[in-house]
N, C-alpha and C positions, 0 to 999 in steps of 0.2 A: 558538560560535554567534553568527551575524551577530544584528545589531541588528533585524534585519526578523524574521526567525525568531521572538525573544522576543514581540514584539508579536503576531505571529499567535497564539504559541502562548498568552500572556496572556487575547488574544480570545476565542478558542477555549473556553478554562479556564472563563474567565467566560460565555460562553454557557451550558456547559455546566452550570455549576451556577444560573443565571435559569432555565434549562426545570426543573431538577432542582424547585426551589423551587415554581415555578411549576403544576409537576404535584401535586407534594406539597399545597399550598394547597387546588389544584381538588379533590383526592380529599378532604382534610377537611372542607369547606367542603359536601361535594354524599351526603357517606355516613351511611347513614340520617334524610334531609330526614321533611318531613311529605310530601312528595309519590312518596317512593322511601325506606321507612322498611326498619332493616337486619331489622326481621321484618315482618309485615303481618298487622294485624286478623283476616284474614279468616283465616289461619291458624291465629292461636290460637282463634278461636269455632269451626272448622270441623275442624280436625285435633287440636289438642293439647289442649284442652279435655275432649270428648269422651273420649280415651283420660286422661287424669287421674279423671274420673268413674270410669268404668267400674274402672278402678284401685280408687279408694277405695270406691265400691260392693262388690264382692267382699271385699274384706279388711275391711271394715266385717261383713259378712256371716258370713266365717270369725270373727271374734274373737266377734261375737255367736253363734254355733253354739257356740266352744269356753267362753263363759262361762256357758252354760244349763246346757252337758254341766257345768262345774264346778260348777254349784250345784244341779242334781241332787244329782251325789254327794253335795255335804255335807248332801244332808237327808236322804238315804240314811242316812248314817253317821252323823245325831245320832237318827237312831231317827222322826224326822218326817216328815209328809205336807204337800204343800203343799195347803192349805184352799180353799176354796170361794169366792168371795164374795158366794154367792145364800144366802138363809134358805129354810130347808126348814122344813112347817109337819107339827107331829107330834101325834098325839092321844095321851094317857096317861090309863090308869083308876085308878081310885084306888087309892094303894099303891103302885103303881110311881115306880121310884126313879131319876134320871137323872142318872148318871156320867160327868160331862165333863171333857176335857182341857184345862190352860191356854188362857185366851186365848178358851175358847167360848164366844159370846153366845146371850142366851135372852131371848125377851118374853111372859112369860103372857099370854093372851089371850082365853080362856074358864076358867071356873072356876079352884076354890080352889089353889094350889101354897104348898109351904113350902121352905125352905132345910134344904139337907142337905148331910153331908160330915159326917168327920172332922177338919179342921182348919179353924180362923178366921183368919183372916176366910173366913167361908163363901161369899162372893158380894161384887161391887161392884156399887153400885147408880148407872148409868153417867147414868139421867136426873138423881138429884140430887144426884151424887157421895159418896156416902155409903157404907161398909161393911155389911154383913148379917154380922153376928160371932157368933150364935146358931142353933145347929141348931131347926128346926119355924117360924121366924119369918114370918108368911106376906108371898105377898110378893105387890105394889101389880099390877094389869093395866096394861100396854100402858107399862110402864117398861122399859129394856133393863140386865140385868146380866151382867157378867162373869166368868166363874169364873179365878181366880187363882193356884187350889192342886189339884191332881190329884186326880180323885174327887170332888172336892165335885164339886156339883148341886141340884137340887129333886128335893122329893118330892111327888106327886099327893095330895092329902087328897078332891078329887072327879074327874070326868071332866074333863079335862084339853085345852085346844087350847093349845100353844107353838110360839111362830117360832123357829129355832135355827141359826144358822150356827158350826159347829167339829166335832168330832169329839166322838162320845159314846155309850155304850152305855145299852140299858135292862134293868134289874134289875127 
């Protein structure tokens, strides 16, 4: 190869690779700018946003369906209801005996009531934290007690007005 040849082809080489560089640069230099970003704003607020919601909405929705259905059953299956959270107000004549489940609160409100049940502590007495541990103990108007042991209750000594949220029969 003559002498002239090499230099051209030398030239050539080295052109070749100043564009090569030189393109390379330009495309680094110019991809994803602020003014030509490699996603755009307005895509994520407008398209992909959007379907992300709607995504986690649903599946938010399913997990809350399938955890109500689960906690149904288990109160299905420990024998329980799920409670109230309104007081219902009840008249009792005297004599009559009221038989509530754990957890049901009671506030005399017109005449005389006593503590009743079989087991003690017969009642918690929620306004001044205190026990009722004695069956017949009459108990204070417009305090709120909790029954703790199955079956306890009060019992009516006259006509009777009581606020009641829980579950309870009348004997």
């Amino acid at each position: 190869m003559t002498k002239k040849k090499r230099t051209f082809l030398a030239v050539v080489v080295l052109i070749v690779v100043a564009a090569a560089a030189s393109l390379t640069t330009l495309a680094v230099t110019n991809y994803g700018t602020e003014s030509d970003p490699l996603v755009t704003l307005s895509y994520l607020e407008d398209r992909l946003t959007p379907e992300i919601l709607d995504e986690l909405e649903s599946s938010l929705a399913a997990k809350e369906q399938e955890l109500t259905e689960e906690f149904q059953d288990l109160i299905s299956q420990s024998g329980g209801t799920v409670g109230t959270d309104t007081f219902s107000v009840i008249t009792l004549e005297a004599g009559d005996i009221l038989s509530c489940s754990v957890g049901t609160e009671i506030m005399p409100r017109i005449g005389t009531v006593v503590s009743a049940g079989p087991d003690s502590p017969r009642l918690i007495d929620e306004t001044t934290g205190s026990s009722v541990t004695s069956a017949g103990t009459e108990l204070e108007t417009n305090h709120m007690y909790m029954v703790t042991i199955v079956n306890n209750g009060i019992e009516a000594e006259t006509n009777a007005k009581v606020l009641i949220r829980g579950d309870y029969t009348i004997e």
